[in-house]
C-alpha positions in Angstrom: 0.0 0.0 0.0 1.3 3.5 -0.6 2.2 5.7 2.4 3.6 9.0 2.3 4.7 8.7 6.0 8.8 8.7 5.3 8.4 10.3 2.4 11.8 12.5 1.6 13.1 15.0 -1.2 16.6 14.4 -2.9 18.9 16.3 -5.5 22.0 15.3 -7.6 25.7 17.0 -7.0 29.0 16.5 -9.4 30.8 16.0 -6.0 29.5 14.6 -2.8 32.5 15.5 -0.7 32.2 19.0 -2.5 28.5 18.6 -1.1 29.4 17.5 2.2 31.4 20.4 3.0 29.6 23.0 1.7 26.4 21.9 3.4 28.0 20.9 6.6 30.5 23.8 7.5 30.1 26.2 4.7 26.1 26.5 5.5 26.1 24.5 9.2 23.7 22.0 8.7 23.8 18.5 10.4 25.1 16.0 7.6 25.9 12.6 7.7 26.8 9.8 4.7 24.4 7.1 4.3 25.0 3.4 3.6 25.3 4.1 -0.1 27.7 7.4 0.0 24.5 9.9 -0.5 24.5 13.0 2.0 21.7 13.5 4.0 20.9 16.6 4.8 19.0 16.4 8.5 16.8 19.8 8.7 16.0 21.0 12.5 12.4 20.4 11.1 12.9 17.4 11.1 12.8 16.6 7.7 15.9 15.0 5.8 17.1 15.9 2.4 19.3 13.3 0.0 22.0 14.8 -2.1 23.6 11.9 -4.2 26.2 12.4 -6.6 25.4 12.3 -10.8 28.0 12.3 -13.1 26.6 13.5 -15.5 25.0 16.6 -13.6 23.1 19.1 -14.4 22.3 22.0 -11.5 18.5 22.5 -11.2 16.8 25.4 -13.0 14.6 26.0 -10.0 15.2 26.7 -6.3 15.8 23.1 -4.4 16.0 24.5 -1.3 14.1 27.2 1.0 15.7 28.4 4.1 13.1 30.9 5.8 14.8 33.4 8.5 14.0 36.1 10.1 16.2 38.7 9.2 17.1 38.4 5.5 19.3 40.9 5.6 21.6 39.5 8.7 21.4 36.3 7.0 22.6 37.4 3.8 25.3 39.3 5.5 26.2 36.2 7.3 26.3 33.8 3.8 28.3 36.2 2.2 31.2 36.4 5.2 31.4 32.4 5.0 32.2 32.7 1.2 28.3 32.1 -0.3 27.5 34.4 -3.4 23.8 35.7 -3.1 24.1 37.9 -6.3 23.7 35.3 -8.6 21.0 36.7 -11.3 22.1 39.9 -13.2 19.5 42.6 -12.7 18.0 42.0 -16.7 17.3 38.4 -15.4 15.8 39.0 -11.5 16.2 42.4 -10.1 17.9 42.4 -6.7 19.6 45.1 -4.9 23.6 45.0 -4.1 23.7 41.9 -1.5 21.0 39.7 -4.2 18.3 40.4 -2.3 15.6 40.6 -4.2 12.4 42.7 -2.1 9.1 41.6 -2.2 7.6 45.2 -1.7 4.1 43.7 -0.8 4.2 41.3 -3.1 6.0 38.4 -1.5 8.7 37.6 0.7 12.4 39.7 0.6 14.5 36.7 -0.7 17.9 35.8 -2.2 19.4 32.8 -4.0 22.7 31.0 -3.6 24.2 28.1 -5.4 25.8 24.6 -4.0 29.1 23.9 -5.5 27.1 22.0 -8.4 25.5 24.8 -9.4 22.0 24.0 -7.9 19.9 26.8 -6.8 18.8 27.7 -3.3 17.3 30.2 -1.3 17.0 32.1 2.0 14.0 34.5 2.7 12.2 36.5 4.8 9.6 34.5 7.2 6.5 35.7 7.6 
């Protein structure tokens, strides 16, 4: 019978060690190697996320990751003194101001992208 009751996301990477670090100390999540050499990625939520390396890549064209926060702007500042990029879209592509931070204005969250070392796309934006 189907159950959605351990139901998890996942995402491929060139590199898992590449992945490891960057998601572990780069960005400070709690990471651990599975069995079969995938990353997981274990969220405070209490949600896990698998990263498993591809080699034959190809980085997302969408955001795989959301990180809500509560202060956009100290979390971008903190991303970008740990090495992170968060101007990744030229303003002719996604208008965002000089940190990447593109501003909802009443229209939706203040939020701004990053990439993992494989080029995939992720995010960290204002909480409600």
């Amino acid at each position: 019978m189907f159950t959605a009751a351990h139901a998890f996301s996942g995402f491929s990477v060139t590199d898992v060690a590449a992945a490891h670090t960057f998601y572990g100390e780069t960005l400070g999540l709690d990471v651990s190697l599975n069995s079969m050499g995938f990353l997981e990625l274990n969220l405070a939520s209490g949600a896990k996320v698998l990263a498993y390396g591809k080699p034959n890549h190809s980085p997302a064209s969408f955001t795989i990751l959301n990180f809500p926060v509560d202060d956009i702007d100290s979390a971008v500042d903190d991303l970008i003194s740990r090495g992170v990029e968060t101007k990744i879209y030229s303003d002719d592509e996604f208008p965002t101001d000089s940190k990447g931070i593109a501003r909802g204005n009443g229209y939706g969250p203040d939020i701004a992208w990053f990439r993992d070392p494989a080029g995939n796309v992720l995010a960290v934006m204002q909480a409600s």
